[in-house]
N, CA, C and O atoms as CSV, one atom per row, in Angstrom:
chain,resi,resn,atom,element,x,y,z
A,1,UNK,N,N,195.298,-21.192,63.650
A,1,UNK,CA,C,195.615,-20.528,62.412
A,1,UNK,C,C,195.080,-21.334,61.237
A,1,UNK,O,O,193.899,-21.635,61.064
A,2,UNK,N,N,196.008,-21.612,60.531
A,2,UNK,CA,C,195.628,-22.361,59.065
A,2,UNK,C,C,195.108,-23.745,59.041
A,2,UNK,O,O,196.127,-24.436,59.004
A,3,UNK,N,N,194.182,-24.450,59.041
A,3,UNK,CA,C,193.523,-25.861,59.666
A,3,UNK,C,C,193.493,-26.760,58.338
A,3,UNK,O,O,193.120,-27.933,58.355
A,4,UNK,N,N,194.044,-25.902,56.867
A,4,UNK,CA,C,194.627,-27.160,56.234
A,4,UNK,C,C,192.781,-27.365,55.249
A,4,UNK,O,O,192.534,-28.268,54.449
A,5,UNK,N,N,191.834,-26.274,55.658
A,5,UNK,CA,C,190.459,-25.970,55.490
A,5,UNK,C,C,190.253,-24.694,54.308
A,5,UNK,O,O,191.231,-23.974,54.107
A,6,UNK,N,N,189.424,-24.522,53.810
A,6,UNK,CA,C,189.620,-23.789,52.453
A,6,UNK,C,C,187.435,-23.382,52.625
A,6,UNK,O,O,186.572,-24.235,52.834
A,7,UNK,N,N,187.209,-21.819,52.432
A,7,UNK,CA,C,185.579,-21.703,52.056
A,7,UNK,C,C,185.833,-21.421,51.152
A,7,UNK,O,O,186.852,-20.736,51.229
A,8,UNK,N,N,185.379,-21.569,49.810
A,8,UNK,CA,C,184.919,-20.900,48.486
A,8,UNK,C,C,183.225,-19.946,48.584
A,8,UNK,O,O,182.339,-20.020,49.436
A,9,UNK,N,N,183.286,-19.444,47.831
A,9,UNK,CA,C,182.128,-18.823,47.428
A,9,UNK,C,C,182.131,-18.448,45.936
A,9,UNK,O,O,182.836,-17.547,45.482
A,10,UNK,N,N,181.350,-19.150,45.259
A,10,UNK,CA,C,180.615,-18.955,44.171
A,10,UNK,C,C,179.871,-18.176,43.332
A,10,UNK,O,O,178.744,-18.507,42.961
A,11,UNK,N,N,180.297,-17.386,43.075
A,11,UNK,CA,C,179.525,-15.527,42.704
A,11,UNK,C,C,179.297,-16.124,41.423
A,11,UNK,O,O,178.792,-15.507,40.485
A,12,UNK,N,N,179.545,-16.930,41.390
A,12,UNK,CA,C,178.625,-17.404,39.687
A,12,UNK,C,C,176.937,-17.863,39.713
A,12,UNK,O,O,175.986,-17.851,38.931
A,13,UNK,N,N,177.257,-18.322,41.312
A,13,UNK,CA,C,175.529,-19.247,41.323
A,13,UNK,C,C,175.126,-18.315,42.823
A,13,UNK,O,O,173.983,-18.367,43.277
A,14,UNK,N,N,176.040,-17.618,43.381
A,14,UNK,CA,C,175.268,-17.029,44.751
A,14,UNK,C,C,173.632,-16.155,44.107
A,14,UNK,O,O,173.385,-15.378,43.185
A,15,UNK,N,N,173.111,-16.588,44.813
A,15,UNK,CA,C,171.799,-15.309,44.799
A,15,UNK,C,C,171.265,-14.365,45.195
A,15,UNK,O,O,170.266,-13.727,44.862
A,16,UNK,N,N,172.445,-14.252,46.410
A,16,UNK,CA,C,172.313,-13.121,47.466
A,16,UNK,C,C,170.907,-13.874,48.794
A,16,UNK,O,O,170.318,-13.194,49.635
A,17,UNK,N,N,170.798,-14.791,48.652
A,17,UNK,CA,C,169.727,-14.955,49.838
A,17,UNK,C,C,170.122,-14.878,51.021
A,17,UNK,O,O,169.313,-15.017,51.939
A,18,UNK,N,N,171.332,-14.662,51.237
A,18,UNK,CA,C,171.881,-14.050,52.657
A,18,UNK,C,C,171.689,-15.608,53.729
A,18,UNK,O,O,171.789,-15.316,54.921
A,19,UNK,N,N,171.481,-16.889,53.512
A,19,UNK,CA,C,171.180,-18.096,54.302
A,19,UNK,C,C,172.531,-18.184,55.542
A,19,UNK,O,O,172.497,-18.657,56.678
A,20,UNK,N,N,173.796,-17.453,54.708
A,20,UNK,CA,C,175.000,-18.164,55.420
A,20,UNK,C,C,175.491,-16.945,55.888
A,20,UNK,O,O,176.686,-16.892,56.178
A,21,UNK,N,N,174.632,-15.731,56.045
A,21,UNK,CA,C,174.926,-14.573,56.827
A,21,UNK,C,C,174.364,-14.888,58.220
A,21,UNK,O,O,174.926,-14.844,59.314
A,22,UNK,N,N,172.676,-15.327,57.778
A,22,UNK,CA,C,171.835,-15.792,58.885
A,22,UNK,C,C,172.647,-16.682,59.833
A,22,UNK,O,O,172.814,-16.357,61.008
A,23,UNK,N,N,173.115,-17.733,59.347
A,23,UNK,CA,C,173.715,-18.994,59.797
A,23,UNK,C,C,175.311,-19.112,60.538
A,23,UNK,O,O,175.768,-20.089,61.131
A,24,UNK,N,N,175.874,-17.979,60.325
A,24,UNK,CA,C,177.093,-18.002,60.610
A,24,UNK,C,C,177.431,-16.284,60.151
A,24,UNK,O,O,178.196,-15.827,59.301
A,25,UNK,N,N,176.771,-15.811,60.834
A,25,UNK,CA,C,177.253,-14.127,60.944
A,25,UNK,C,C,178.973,-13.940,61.382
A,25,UNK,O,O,179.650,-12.913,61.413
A,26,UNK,N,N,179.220,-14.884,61.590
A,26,UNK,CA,C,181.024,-13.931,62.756
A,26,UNK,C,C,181.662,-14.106,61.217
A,26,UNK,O,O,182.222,-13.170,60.647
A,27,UNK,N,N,181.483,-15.564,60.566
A,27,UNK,CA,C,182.319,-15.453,59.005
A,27,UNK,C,C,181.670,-15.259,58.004
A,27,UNK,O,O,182.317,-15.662,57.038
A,28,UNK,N,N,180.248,-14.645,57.573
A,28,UNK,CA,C,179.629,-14.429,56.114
A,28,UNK,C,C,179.066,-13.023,56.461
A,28,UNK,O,O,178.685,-12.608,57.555
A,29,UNK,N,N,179.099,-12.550,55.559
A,29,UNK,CA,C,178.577,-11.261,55.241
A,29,UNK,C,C,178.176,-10.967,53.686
A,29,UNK,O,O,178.684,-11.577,52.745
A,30,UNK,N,N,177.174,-9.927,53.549
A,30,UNK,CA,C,177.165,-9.826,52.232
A,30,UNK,C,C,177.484,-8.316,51.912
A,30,UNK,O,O,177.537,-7.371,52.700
A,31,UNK,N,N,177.724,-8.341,50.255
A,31,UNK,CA,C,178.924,-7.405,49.908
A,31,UNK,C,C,177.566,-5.916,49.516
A,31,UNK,O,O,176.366,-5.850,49.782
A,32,UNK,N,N,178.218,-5.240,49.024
A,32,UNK,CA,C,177.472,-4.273,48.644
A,32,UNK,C,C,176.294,-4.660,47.272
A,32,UNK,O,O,175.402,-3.887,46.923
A,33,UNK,N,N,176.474,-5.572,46.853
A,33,UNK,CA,C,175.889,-6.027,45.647
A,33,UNK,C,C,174.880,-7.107,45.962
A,33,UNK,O,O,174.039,-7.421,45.120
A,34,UNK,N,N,174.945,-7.772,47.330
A,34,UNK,CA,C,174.042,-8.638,47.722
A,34,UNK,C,C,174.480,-9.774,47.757
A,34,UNK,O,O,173.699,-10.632,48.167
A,35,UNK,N,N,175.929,-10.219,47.332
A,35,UNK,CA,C,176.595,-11.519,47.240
A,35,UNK,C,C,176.961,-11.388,48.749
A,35,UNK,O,O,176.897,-10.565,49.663
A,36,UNK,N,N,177.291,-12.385,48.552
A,36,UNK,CA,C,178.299,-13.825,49.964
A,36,UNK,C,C,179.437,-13.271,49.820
A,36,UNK,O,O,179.848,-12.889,48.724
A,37,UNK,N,N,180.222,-13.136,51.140
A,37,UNK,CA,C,181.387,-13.049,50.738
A,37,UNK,C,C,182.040,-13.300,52.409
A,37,UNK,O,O,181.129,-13.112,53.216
A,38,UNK,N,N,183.327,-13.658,53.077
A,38,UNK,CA,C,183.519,-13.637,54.130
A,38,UNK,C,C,183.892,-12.569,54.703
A,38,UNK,O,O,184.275,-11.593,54.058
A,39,UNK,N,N,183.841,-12.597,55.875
A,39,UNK,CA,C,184.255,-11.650,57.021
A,39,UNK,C,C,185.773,-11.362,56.532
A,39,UNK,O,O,186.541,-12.321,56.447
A,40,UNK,N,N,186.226,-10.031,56.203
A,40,UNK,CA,C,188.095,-9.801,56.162
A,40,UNK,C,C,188.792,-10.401,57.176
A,40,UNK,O,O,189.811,-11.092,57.163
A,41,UNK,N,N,187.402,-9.673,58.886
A,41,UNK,CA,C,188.322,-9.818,59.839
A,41,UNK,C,C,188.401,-11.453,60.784
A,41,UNK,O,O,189.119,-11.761,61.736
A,42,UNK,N,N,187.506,-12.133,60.156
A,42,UNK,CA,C,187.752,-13.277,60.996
A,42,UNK,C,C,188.943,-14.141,60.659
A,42,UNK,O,O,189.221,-14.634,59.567
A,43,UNK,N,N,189.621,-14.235,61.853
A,43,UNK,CA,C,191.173,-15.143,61.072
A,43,UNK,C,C,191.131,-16.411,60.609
A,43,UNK,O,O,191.963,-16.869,59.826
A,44,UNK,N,N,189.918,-17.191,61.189
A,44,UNK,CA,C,190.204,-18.580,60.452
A,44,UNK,C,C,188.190,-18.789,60.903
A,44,UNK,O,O,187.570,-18.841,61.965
A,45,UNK,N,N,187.762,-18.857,59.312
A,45,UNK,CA,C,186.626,-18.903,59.281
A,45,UNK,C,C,186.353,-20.256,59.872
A,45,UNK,O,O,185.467,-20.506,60.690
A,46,UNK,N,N,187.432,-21.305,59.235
A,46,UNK,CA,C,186.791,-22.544,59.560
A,46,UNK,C,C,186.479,-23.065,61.003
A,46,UNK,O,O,185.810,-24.049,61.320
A,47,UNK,N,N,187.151,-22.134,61.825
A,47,UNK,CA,C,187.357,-22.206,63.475
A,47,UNK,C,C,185.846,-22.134,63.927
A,47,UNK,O,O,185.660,-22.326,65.129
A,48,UNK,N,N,185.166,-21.981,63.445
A,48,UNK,CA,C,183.683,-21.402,63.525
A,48,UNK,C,C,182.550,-22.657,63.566
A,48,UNK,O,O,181.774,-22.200,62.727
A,49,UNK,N,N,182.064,-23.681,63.903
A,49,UNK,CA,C,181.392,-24.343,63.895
A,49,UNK,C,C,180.038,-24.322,63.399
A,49,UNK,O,O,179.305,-25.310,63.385
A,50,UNK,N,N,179.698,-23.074,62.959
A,50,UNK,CA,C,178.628,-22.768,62.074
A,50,UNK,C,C,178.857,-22.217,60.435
A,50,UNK,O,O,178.235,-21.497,59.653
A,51,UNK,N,N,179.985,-22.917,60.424
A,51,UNK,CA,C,180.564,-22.662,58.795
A,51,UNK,C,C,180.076,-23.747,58.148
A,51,UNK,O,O,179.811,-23.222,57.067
A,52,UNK,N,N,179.831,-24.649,58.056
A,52,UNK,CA,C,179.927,-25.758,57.884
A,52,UNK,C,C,177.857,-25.841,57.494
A,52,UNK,O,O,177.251,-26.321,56.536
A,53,UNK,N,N,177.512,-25.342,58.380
A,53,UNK,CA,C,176.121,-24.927,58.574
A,53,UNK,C,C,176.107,-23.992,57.497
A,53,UNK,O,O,175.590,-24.271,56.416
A,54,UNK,N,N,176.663,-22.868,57.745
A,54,UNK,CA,C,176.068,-21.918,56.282
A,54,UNK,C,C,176.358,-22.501,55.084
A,54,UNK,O,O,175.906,-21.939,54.086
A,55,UNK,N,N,177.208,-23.806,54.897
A,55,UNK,CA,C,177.314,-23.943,53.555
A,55,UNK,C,C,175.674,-24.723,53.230
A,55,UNK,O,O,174.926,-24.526,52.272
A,56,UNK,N,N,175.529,-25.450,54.169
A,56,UNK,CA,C,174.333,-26.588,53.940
A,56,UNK,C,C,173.369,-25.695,53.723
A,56,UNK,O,O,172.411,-25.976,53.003
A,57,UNK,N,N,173.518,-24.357,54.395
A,57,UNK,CA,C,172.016,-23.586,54.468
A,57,UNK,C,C,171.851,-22.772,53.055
A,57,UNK,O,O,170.759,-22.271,52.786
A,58,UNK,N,N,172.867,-22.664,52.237
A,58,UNK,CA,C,172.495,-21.938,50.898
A,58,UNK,C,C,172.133,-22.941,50.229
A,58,UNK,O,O,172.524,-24.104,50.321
A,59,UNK,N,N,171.036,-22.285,49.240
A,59,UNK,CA,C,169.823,-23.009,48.899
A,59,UNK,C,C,170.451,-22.925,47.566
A,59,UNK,O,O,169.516,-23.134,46.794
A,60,UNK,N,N,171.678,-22.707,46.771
A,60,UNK,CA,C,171.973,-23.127,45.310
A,60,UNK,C,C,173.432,-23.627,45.783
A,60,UNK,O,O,174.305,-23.536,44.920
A,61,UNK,N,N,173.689,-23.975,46.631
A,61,UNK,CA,C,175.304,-24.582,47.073
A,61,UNK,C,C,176.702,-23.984,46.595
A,61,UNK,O,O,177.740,-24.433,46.109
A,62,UNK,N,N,176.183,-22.694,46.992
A,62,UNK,CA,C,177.407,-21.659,46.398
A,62,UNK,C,C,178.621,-21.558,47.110
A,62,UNK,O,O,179.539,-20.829,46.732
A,63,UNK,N,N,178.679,-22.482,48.447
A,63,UNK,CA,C,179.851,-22.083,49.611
A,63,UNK,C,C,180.508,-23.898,49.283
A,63,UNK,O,O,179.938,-24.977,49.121
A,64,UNK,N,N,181.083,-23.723,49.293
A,64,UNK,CA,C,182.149,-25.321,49.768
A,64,UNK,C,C,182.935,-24.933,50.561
A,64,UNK,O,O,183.480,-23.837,50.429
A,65,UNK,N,N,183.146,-25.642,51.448
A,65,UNK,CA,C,184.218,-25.655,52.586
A,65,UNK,C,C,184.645,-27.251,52.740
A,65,UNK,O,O,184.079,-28.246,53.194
A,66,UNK,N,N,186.304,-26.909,51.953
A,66,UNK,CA,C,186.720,-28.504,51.508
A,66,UNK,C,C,188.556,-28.527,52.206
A,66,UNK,O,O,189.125,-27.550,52.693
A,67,UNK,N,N,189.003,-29.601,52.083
A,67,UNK,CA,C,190.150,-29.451,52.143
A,67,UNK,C,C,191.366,-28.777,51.462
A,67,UNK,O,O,191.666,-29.254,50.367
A,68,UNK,N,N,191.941,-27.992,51.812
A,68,UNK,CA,C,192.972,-27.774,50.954
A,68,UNK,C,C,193.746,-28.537,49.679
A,68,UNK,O,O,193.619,-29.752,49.525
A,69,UNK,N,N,194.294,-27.983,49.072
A,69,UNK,CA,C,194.563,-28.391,48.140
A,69,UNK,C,C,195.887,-28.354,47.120
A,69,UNK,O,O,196.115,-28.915,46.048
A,70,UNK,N,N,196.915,-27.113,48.239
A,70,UNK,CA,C,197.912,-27.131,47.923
A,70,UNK,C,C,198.904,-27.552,48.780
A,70,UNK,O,O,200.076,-27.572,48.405
């Protein structure tokens, strides 16, 4: 369940290059507009070992995947 793990996405700097759709399809998808955005249905993105990968793979560093924070 909850791993205490947090993705952001950045719709301020995304560009739509789709890197972390390529990279990790089960948790990124893009929205109707061409942004990043995650999967609704995956329950715990961070469970995914290629999350971590799609953040490195967007080319303006629009994903963080950091620790929680509350």
């Amino acid at each position: 369940m909850d791993t205490g793990t947090r993705i952001a996405i950045d719709r301020d700097v995304c560009i739509g290059a789709g890197q972390c759709a390529l990279a990790a399809p089960a948790v990124f998808t893009q929205d109707d507009e061409g942004y990043s955005t995650l999967r609704p249905a995956h329950e715990d993105p961070t469970a995914d070992p290629m999350t971590r990968e799609a953040a490195r793979a967007c080319p303006v560093g629009a994903i963080t995947v950091a620790p929680r924070d509350d």
